[in-house]
C-alpha positions as a Markdown table, in Angstrom:
| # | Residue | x | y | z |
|---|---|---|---|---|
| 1 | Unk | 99.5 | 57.0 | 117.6 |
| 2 | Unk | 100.3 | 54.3 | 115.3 |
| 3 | Unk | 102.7 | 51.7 | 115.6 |
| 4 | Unk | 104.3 | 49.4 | 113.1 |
| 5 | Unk | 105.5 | 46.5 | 113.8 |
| 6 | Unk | 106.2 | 43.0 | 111.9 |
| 7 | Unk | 104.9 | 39.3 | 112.6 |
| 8 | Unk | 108.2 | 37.2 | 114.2 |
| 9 | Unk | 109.6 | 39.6 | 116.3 |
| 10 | Unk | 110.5 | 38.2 | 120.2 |
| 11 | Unk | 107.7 | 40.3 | 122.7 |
| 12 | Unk | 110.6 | 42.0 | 124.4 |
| 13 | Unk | 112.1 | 43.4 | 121.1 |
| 14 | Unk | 108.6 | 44.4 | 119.5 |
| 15 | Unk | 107.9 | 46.6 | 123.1 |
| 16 | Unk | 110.8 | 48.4 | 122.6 |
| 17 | Unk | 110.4 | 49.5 | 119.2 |
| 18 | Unk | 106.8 | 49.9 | 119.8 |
| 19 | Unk | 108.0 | 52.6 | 122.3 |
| 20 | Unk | 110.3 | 53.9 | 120.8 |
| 21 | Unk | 108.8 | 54.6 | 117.4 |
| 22 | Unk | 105.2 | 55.8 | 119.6 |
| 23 | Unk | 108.2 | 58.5 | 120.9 |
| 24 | Unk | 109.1 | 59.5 | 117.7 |
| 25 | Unk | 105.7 | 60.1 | 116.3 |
| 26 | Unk | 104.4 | 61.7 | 119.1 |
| 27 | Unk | 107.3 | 64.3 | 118.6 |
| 28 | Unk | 106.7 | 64.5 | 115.3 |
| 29 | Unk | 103.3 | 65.6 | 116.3 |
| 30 | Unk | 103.8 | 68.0 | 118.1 |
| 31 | Unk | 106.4 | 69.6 | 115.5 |
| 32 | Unk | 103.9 | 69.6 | 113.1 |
| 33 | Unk | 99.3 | 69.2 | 112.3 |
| 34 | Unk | 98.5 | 65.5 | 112.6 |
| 35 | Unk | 97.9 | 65.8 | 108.7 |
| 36 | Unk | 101.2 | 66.8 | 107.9 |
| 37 | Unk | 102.9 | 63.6 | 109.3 |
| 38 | Unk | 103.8 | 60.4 | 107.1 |
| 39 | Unk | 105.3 | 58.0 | 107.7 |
| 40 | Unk | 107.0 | 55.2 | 104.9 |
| 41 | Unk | 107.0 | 51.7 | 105.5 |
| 42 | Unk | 107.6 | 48.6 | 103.7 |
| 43 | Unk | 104.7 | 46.0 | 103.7 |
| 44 | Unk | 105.3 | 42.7 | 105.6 |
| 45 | Unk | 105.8 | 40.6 | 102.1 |
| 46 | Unk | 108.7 | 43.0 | 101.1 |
| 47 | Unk | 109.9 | 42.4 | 104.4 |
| 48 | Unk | 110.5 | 39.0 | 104.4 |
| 49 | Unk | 111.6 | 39.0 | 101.1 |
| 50 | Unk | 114.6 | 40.9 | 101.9 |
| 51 | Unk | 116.2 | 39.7 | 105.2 |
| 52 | Unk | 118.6 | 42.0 | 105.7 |
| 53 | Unk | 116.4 | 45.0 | 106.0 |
| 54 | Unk | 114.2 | 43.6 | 108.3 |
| 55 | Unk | 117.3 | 42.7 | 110.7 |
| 56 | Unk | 118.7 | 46.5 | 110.0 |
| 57 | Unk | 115.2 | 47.9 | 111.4 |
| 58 | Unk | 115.2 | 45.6 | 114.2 |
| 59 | Unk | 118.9 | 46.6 | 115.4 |
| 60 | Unk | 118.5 | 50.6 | 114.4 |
| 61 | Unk | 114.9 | 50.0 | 116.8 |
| 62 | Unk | 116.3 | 48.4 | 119.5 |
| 63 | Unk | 119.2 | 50.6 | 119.3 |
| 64 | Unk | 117.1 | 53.7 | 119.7 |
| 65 | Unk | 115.2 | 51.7 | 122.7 |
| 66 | Unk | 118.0 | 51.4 | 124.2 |
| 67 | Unk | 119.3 | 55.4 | 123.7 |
| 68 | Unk | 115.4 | 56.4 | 124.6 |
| 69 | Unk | 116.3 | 54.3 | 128.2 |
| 70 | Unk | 119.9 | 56.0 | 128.7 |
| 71 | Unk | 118.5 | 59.1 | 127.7 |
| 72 | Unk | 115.7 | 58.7 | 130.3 |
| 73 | Unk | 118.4 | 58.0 | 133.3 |
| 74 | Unk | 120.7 | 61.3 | 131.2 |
| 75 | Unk | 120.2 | 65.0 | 132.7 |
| 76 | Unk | 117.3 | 65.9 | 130.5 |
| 77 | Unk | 117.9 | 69.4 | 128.9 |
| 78 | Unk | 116.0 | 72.2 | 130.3 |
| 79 | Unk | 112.5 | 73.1 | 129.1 |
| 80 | Unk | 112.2 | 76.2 | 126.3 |
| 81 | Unk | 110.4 | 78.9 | 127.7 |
| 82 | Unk | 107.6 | 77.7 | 125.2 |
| 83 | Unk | 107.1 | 74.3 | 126.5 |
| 84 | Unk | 107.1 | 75.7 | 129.8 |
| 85 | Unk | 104.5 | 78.8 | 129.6 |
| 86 | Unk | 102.8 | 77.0 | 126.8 |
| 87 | Unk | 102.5 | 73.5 | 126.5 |
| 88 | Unk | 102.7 | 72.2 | 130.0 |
| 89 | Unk | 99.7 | 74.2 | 131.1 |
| 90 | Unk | 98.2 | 73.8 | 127.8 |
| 91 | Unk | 98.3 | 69.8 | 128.7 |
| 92 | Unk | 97.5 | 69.9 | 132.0 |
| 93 | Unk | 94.5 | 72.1 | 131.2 |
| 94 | Unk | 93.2 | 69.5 | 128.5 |
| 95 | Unk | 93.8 | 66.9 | 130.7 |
| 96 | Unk | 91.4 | 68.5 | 133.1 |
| 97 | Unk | 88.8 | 69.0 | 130.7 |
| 98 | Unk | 88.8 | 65.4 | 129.5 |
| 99 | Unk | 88.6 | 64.2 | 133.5 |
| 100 | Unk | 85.4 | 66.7 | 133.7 |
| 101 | Unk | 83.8 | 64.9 | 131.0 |
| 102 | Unk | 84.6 | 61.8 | 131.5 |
| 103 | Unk | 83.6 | 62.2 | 135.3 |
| 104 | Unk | 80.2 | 63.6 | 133.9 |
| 105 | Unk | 79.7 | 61.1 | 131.3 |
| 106 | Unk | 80.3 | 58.2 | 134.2 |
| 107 | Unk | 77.7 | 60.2 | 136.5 |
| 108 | Unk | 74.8 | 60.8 | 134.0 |
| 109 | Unk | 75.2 | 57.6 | 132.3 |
| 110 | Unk | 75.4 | 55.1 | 135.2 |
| 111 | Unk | 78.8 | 54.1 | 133.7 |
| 112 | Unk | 82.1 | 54.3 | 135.5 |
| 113 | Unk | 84.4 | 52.7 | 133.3 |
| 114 | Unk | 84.1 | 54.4 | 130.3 |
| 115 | Unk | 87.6 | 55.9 | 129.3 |
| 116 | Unk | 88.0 | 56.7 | 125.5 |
| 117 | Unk | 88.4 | 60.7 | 124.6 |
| 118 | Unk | 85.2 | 62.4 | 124.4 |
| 119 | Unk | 86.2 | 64.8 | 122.2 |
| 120 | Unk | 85.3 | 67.7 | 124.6 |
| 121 | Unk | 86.9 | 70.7 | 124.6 |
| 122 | Unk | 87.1 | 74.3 | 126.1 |
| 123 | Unk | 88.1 | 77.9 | 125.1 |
| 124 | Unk | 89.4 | 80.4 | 126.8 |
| 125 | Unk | 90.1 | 84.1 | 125.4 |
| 126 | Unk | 89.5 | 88.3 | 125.0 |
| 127 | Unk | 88.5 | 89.9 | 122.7 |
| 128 | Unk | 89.2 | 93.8 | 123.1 |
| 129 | Unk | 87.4 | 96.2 | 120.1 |
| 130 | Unk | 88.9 | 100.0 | 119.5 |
| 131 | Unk | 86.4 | 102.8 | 118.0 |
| 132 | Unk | 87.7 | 105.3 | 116.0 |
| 133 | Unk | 85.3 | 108.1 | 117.0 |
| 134 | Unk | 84.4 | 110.4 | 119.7 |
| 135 | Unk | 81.0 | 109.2 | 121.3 |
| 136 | Unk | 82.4 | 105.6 | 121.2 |
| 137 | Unk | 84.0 | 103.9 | 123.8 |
| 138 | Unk | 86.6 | 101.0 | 123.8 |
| 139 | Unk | 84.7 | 97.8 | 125.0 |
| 140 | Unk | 86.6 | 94.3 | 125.7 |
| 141 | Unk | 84.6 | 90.9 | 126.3 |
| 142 | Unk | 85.9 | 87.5 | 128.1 |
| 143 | Unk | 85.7 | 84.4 | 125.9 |
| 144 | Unk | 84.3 | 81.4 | 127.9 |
| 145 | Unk | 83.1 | 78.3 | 126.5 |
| 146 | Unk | 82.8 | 74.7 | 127.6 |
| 147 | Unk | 81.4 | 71.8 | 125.8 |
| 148 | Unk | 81.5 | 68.6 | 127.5 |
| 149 | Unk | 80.2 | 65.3 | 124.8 |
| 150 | Unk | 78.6 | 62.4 | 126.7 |
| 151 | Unk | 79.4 | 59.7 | 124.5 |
| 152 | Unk | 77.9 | 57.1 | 127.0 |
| 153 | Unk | 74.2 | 58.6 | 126.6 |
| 154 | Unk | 74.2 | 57.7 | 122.9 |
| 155 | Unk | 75.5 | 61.2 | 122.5 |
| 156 | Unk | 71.7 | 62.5 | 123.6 |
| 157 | Unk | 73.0 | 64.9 | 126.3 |
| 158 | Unk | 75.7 | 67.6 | 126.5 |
| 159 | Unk | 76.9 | 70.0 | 128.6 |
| 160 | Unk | 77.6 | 73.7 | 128.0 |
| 161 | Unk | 78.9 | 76.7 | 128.6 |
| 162 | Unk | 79.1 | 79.9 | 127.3 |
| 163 | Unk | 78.5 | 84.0 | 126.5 |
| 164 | Unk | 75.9 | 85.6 | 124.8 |
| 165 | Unk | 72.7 | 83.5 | 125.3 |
| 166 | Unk | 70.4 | 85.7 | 122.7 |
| 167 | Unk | 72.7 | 86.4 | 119.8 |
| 168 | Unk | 74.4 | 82.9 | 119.6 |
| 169 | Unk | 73.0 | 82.5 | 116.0 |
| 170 | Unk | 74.7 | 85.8 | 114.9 |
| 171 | Unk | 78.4 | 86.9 | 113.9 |
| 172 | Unk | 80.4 | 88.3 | 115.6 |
| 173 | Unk | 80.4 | 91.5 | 113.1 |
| 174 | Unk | 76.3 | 91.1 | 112.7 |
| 175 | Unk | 76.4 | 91.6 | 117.0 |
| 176 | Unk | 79.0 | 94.3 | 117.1 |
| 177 | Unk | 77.0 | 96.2 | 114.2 |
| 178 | Unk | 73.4 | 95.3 | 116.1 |
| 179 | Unk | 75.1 | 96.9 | 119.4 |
| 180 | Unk | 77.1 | 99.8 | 117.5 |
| 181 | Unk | 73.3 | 101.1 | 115.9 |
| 182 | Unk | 71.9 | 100.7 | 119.2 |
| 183 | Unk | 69.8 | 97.5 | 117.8 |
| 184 | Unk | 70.4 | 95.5 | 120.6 |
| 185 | Unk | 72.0 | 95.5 | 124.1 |
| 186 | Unk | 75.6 | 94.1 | 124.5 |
| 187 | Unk | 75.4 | 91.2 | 126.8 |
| 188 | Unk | 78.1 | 88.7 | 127.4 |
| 189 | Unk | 77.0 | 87.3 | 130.7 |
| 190 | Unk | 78.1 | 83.6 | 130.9 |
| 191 | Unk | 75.2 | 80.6 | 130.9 |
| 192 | Unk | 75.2 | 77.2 | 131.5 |
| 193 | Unk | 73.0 | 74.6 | 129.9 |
| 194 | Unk | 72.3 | 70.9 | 129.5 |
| 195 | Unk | 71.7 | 69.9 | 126.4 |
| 196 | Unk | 68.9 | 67.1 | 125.1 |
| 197 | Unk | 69.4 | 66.0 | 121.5 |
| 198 | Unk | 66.1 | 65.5 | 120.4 |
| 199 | Unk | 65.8 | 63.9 | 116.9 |
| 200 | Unk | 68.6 | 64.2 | 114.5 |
| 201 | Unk | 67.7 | 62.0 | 111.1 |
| 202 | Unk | 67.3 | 62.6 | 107.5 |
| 203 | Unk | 68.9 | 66.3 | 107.6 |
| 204 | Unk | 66.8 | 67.6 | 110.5 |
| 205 | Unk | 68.3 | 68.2 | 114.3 |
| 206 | Unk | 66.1 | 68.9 | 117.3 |
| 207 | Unk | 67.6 | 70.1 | 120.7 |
| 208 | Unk | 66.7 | 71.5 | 123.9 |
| 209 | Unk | 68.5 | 73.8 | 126.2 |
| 210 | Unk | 67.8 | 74.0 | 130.2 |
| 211 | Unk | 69.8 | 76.4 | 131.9 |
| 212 | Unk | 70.4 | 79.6 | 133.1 |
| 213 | Unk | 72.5 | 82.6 | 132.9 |
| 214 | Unk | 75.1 | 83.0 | 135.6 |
| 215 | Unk | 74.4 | 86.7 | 137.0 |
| 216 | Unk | 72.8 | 88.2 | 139.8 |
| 217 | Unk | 69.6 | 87.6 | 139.7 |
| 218 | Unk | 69.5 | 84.1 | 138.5 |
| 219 | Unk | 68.0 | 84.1 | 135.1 |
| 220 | Unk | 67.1 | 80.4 | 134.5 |
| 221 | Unk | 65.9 | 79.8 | 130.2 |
| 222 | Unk | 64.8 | 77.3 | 128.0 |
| 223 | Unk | 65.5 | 76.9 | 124.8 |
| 224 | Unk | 64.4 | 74.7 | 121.7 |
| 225 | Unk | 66.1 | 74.6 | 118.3 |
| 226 | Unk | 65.3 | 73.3 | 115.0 |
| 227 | Unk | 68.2 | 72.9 | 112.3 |
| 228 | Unk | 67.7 | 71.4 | 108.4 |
| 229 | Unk | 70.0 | 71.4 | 105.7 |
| 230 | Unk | 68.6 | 70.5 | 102.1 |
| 231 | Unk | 71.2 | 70.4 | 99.2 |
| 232 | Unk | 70.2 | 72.6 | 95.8 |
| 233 | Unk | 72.5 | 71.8 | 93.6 |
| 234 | Unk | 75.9 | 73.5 | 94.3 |
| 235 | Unk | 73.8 | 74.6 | 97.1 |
| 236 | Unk | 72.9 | 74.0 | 100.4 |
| 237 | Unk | 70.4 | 75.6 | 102.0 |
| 238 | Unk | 70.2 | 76.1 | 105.8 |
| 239 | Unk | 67.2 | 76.4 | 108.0 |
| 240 | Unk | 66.9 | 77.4 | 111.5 |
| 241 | Unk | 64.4 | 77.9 | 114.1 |
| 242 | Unk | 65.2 | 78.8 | 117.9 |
| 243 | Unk | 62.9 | 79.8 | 120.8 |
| 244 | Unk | 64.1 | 81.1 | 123.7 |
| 245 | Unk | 62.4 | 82.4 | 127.2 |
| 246 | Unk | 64.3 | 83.2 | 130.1 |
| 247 | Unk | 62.2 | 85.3 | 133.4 |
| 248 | Unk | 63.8 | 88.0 | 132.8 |
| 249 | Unk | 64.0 | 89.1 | 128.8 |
| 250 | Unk | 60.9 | 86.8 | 128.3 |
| 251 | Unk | 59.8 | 85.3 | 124.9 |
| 252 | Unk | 61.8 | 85.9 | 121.6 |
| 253 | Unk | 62.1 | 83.8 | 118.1 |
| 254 | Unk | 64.3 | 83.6 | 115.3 |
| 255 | Unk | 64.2 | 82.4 | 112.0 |
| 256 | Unk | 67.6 | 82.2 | 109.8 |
| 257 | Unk | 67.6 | 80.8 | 106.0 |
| 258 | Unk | 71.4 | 80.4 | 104.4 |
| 259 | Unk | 72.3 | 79.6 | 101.0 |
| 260 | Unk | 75.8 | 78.5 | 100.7 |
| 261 | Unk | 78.2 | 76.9 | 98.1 |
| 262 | Unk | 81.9 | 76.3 | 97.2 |
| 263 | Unk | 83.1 | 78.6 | 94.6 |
| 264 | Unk | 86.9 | 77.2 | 94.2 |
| 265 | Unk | 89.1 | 75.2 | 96.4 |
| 266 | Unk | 89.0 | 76.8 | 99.6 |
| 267 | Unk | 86.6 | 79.6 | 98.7 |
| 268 | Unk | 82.9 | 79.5 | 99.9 |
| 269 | Unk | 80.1 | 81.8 | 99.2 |
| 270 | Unk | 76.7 | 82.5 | 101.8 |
| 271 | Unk | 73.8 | 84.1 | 102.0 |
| 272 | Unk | 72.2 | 84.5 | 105.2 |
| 273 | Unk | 69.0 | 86.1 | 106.1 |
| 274 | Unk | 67.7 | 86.6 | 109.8 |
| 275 | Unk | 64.7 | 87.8 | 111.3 |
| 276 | Unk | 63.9 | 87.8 | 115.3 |
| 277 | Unk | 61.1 | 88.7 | 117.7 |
| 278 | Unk | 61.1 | 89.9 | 120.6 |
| 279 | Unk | 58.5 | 90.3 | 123.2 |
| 280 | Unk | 59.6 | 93.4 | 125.3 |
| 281 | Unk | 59.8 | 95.3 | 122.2 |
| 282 | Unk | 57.1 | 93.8 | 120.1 |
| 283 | Unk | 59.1 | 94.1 | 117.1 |
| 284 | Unk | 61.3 | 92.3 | 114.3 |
| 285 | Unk | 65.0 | 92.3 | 114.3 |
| 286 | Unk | 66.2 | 92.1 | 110.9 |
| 287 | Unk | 69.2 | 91.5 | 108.9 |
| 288 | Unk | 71.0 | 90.4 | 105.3 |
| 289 | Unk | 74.6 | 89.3 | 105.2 |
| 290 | Unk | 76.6 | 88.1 | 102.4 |
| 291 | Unk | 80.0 | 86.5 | 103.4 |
| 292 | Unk | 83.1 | 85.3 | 101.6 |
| 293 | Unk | 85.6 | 82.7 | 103.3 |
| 294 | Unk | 88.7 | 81.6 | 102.0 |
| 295 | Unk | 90.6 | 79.0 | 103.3 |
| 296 | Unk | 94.7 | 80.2 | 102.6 |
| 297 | Unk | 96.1 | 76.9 | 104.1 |
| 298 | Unk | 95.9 | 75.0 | 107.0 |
| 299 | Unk | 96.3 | 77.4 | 109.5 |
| 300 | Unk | 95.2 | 80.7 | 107.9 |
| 301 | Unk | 91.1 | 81.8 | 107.5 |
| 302 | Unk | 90.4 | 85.0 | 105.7 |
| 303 | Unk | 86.3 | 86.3 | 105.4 |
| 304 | Unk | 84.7 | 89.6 | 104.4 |
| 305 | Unk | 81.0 | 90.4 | 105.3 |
| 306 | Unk | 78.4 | 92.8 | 104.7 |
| 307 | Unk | 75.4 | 93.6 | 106.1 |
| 308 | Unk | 72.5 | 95.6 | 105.9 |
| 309 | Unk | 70.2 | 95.7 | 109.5 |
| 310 | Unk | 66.6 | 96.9 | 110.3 |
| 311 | Unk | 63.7 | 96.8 | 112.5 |
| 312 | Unk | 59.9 | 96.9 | 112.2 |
| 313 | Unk | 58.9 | 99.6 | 115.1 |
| 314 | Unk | 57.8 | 101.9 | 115.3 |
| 315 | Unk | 57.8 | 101.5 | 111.5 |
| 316 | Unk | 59.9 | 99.1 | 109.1 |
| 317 | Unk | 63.3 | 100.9 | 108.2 |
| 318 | Unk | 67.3 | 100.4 | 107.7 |
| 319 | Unk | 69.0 | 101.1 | 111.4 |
| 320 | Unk | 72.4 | 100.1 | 109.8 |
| 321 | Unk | 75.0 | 99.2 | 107.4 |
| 322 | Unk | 78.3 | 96.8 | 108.3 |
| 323 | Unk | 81.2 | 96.0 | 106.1 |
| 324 | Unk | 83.9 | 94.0 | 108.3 |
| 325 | Unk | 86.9 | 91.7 | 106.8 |
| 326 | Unk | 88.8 | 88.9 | 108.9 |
| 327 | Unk | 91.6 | 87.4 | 109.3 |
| 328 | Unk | 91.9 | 84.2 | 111.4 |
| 329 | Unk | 95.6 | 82.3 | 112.2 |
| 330 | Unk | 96.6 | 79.4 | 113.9 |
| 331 | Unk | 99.5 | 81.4 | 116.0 |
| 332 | Unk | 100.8 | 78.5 | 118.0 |
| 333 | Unk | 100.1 | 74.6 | 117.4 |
| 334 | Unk | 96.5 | 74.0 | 116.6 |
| 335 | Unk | 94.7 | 75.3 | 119.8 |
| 336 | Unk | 96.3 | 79.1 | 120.0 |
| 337 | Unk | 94.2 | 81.3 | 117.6 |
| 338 | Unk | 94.9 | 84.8 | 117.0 |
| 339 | Unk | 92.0 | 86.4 | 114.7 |
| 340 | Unk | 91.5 | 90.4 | 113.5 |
| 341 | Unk | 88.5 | 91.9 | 112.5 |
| 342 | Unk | 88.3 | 96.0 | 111.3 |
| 343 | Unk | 85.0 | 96.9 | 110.4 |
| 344 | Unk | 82.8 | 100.0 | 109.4 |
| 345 | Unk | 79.1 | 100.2 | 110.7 |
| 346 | Unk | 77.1 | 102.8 | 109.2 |
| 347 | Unk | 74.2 | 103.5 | 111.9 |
| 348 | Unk | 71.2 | 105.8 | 111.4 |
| 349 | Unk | 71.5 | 107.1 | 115.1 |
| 350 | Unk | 74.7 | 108.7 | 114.0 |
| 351 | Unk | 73.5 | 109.8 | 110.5 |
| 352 | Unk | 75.0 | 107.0 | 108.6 |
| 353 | Unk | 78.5 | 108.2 | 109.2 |
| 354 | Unk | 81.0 | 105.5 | 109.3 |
| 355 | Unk | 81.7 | 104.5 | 112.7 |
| 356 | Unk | 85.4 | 102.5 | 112.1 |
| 357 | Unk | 86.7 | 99.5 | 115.0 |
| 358 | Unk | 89.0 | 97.2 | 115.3 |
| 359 | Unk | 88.8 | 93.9 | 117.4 |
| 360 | Unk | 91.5 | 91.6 | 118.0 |
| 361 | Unk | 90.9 | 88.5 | 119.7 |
| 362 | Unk | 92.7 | 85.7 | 121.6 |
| 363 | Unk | 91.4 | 82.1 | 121.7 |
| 364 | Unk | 93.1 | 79.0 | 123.0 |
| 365 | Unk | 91.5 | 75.6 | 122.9 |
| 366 | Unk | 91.3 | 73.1 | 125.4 |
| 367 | Unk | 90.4 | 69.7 | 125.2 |
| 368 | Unk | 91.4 | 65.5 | 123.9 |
| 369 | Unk | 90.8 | 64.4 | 120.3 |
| 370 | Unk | 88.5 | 67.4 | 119.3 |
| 371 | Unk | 91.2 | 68.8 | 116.9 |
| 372 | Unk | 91.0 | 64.5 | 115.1 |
């Protein structure tokens, strides 16, 4: 948090108003985003032009030192039942997360005295989707994911965790429509991964995953991903290449080109196309989406997608259609995220007839200085 302060002060009366005025901020903070916050000050000049105001900030400072000290030594008034169920786990749980990567950092690094934020962060959440038809069950999935930065390794090595090992390049919708047509298995077993950062210069980013997935049995993987972004214009295209083998689904690839650009403040327009291979089935996995995001303000997100889905065997056909629209809200501070999704998958296993959901999912975020 920033402090103001001016040059002649006495040490004892430029601690208290440091303080004091840290206090106020950090209220202020939490009352409202970090970019919502300003603060008006005089410059030092002005200051000493003008005596009297400097003297009138000095006493109204001091004065409010001295209030924060009585107050502290005051009954304090009870906690609301937000600041109790909410934020005092919320920062204990952050806390925690920071410790964990510092402590990791320290260990993989050979440095113990490294003590700056990392900037890592965890989520925790459900997600629970409701079919509107008779051959289709209600299906809920845990949210787990850690990411742990490791500043002291030149920012070469993270550590993860997560859901969903094979369809992390997809969205959500795209994965809800591959597993409504049957295209592909649900699987939300939890892996964890170190990751090496390879090469990332001019545009291009190379990393490696070592892991496994955390199930019975023990399905260790490897992973090795390619990322390039080239601007066109009002474009930027997106490349992406991944390769993944685990013992236990063996070998699969995929390749994803996206064109995006900005349309308007807030708006953004992409085009994404996917293809990937798989080894058991010796076959393609295809897909198209188009998506359109709009940013409403600082805490709102609202998207709409569609989709069109194939495969190559036994021959090359359409296994589905997906329309889905979302709406995405910062419910609570910045780390409590509420997000709805409805969406209409037409699959050819059920004769293209529309197959309606809705999914409504909980995040909350974890962590020091990711949200900066």
């Amino acid at each position: 948090m920033p402090v103001f302060f001016w040059k002649g002060w006495s040490a004892h009366v430029a601690r208290t108003a440091g303080m004091a005025a840290a206090a106020q901020l950090d209220r202020a903070s939490r009352a409202a985003p970090p970019n919502r916050i300003s603060v008006n000050t005089m410059d030092v000049a002005s200051a000493r032009q003008v005596p009297w105001v400097r003297w009138c900030v000095i006493v109204a400072l001091a004065a409010a030192g001295s209030g924060a000290r009585a107050g502290d030594s005051a009954p304090q008034r009870p906690a609301t039942v937000r600041e109790r169920f909410l934020d005092w786990p919320h920062d204990r749980l952050s806390h925690l997360v920071e410790h964990v990567a510092q402590g990791a950092d320290s260990l993989l690094s050979g440095n113990r005295d490294y003590d700056a934020p990392t900037g890592s962060y965890a989520v925790l959440g459900e997600a629970v989707t409701a079919y509107r038809g008779e051959d289709a069950a209600d299906s809920h999935r845990a949210i787990t994911r850690l990411k742990l930065n490791l500043p002291r390794t030149e920012d070469r090595l993270q550590v993860l965790i997560d859901r969903g090992l094979a369809t992390l390049t997809r969205s959500d919708a795209q994965r809800d429509a591959e597993v409504a047509a049957g295209q592909t298995a649900s699987d939300n077993s939890p892996f964890a991964a170190l990751r090496l950062l390879v090469v990332d210069v001019l545009r291009l980013r190379v990393t490696t995953d070592v892991g496994a997935r955390i199930r019975v049995p023990f399905d260790p993987f490897a992973r090795l991903r390619a990322d390039r972004s080239v601007p066109l214009g009002p474009w930027t295209a997106l490349f992406s290449q991944t390769f993944l083998y685990s013992r236990q689904n063996d070998f699969q690839s995929n390749t994803q080109m996206a064109f995006q650009r900005p349309l308007a403040s807030g708006v953004s327009f992409a085009l994404v196309s996917d293809a990937t291979w798989r080894s058991p089935e010796q076959a393609f996995q295809l897909s198209q989406t188009a998506t359109l995001l709009w940013q409403q303000n600082e805490r709102t997100l609202v998207g709409f997608e569609a989709g069109v889905l194939g495969t190559t065997e036994p021959w090359t056909e359409v296994t589905a259609y997906s329309f889905s629209a979302r709406w995405r809200r910062q419910v609570y501070r910045q780390w409590l995220i509420l997000e709805a999704r409805p969406q209409l998958v037409y699959a050819r296993d059920r004769g293209f007839r529309p197959l309606p959901s809705l999914t409504v999912q909980v995040e909350a975020f974890f962590g020091q200085g990711f949200l900066r």
